[in-house]
C-alpha positions as CSV (number, residue, x, y, z in Angstrom):
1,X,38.3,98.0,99.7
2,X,40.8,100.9,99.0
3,X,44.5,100.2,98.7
4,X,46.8,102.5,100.1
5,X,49.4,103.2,97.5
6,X,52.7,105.1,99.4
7,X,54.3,107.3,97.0
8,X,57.4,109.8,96.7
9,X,60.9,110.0,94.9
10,X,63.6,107.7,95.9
11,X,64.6,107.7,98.9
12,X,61.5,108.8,101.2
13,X,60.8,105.7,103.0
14,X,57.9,103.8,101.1
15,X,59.4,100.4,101.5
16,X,60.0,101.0,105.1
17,X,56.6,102.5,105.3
18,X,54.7,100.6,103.0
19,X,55.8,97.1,104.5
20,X,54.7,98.2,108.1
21,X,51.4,99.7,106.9
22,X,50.7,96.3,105.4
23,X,51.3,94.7,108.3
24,X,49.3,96.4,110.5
25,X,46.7,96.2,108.1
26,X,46.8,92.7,107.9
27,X,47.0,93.1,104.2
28,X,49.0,92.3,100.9
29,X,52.6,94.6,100.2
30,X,54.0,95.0,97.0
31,X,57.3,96.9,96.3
32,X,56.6,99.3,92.9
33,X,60.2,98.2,91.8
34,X,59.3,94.8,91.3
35,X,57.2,95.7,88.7
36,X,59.6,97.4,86.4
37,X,60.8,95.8,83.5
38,X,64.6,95.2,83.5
39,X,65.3,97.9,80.8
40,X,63.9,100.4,82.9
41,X,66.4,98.9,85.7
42,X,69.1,98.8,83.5
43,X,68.0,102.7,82.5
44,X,67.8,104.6,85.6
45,X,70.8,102.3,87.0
46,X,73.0,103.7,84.3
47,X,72.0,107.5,85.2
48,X,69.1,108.3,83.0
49,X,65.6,109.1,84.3
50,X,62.7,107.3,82.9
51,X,59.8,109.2,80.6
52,X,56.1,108.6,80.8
53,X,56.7,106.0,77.4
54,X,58.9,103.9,79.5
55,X,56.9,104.2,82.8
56,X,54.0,103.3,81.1
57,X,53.8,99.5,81.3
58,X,55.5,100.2,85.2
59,X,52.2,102.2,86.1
60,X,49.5,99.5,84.2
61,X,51.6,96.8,86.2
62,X,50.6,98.5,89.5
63,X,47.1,99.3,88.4
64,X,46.3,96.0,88.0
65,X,48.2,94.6,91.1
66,X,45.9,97.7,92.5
67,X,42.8,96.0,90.4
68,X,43.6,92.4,92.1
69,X,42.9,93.5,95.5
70,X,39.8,95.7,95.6
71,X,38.3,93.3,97.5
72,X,41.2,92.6,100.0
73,X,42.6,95.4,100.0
74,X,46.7,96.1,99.9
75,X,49.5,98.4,99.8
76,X,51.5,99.2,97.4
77,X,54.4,101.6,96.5
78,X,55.0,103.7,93.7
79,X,56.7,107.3,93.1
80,X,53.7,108.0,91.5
81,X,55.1,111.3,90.8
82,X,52.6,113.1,88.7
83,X,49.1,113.5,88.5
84,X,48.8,111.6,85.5
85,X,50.7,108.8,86.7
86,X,48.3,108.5,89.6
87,X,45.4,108.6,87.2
88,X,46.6,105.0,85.5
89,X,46.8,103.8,89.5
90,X,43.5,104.9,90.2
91,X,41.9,102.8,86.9
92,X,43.0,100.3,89.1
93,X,40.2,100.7,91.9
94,X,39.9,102.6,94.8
95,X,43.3,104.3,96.1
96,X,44.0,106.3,98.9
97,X,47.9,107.9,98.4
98,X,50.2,108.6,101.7
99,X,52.5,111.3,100.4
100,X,56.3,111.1,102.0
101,X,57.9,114.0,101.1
102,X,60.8,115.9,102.8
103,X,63.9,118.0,102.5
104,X,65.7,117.0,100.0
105,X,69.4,117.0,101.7
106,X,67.7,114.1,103.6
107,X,66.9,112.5,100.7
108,X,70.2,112.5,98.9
109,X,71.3,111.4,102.5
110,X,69.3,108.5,102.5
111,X,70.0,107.9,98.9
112,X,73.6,107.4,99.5
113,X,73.5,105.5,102.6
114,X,70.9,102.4,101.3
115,X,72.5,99.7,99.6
116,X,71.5,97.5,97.2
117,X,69.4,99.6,95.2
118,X,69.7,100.7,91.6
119,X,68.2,104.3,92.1
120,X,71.5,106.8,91.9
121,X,71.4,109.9,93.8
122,X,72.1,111.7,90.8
123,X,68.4,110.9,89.7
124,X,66.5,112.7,92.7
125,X,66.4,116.0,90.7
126,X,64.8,114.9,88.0
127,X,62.1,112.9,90.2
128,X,61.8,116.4,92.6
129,X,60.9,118.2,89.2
130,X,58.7,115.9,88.0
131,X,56.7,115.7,91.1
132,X,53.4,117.0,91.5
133,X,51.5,117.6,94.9
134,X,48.0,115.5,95.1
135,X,45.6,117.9,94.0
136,X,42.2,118.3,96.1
137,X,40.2,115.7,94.2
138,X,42.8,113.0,95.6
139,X,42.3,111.1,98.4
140,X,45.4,111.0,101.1
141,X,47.8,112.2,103.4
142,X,51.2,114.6,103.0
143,X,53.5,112.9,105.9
144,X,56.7,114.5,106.6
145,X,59.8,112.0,106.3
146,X,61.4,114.1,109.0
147,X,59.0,111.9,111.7
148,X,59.7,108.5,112.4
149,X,58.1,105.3,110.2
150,X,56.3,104.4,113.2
151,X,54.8,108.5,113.6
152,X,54.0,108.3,109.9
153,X,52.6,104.9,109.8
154,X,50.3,105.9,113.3
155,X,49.0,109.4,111.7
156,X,48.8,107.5,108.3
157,X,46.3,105.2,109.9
158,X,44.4,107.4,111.7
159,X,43.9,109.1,108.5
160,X,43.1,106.6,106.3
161,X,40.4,105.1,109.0
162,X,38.8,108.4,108.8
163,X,38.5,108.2,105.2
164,X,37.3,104.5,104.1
């Protein structure tokens, strides 16, 4: 089966997205940031963006949770931001990536509203630089974080139906 992995920078929505895909998927969620090893926690708390050597064992971490559930199929976050980041995920099986991207005033927004998460604001532009658009031989969906979870989620579906 394909796993759906919902990517973007911080603050997009994949947690609130990822968690109800899953469950109306009736499938498996995992949250990219559990994945991290604390030093890259301790990094990117204290203000300094990750490179690809410290995201490296991040992105074989979720290739492998991606590996696990071919046959189940899952969801699973990640910002996934460039295209060679998503290459690592898709050793992992067949992925389909749900793209939330937006303005980003409504990022930094959301950024400094959530609590409880080690991501600073000050990080989103280095993640908006590093981010690369899927290219056409990716499968997935652009969704605007502008619409509600529950638009995104419904036209995420619908997308991802027609594609498996």
């Amino acid at each position: 089966m394909t796993v759906i992995v919902v990517m973007g920078v911080s603050g997009s929505g994949k947690t609130t997205v990822g968690t109800a895909l899953a469950e109306r998927l009736g499938v498996d969620y995992a949250e990219a940031d559990t994945f991290h090893p604390q030093a890259n926690i301790d990094k990117m708390s204290s203000g300094h963006p990750l490179n690809d050597e410290d995201r490296q064992p991040w992105l074989e971490a979720i290739a492998d949770w991606i590996r696990e559930h071919q046959d189940s199929g899952g969801v699973v976050t990640s910002s996934a931001l460039k295209y060679r980041y998503r290459d690592i995920l898709r050793n992992g099986g067949k992925v389909w990536f749900l793209h939330l991207h937006g303005d980003r005033a409504l990022l930094a927004e959301r950024m400094a509203t959530r609590s409880g998460h080690f991501m600073p604001v000050s990080l989103l532009d280095s993640q908006l630089a590093d981010l690369e658009p899927l290219q056409p031989d990716e499968f997935g969906l652009v969704a605007d974080i502008a619409k509600t979870p529950e638009e995104i989620v419904n036209t995420s579906l619908a997308a991802f139906k027609d594609h498996s």
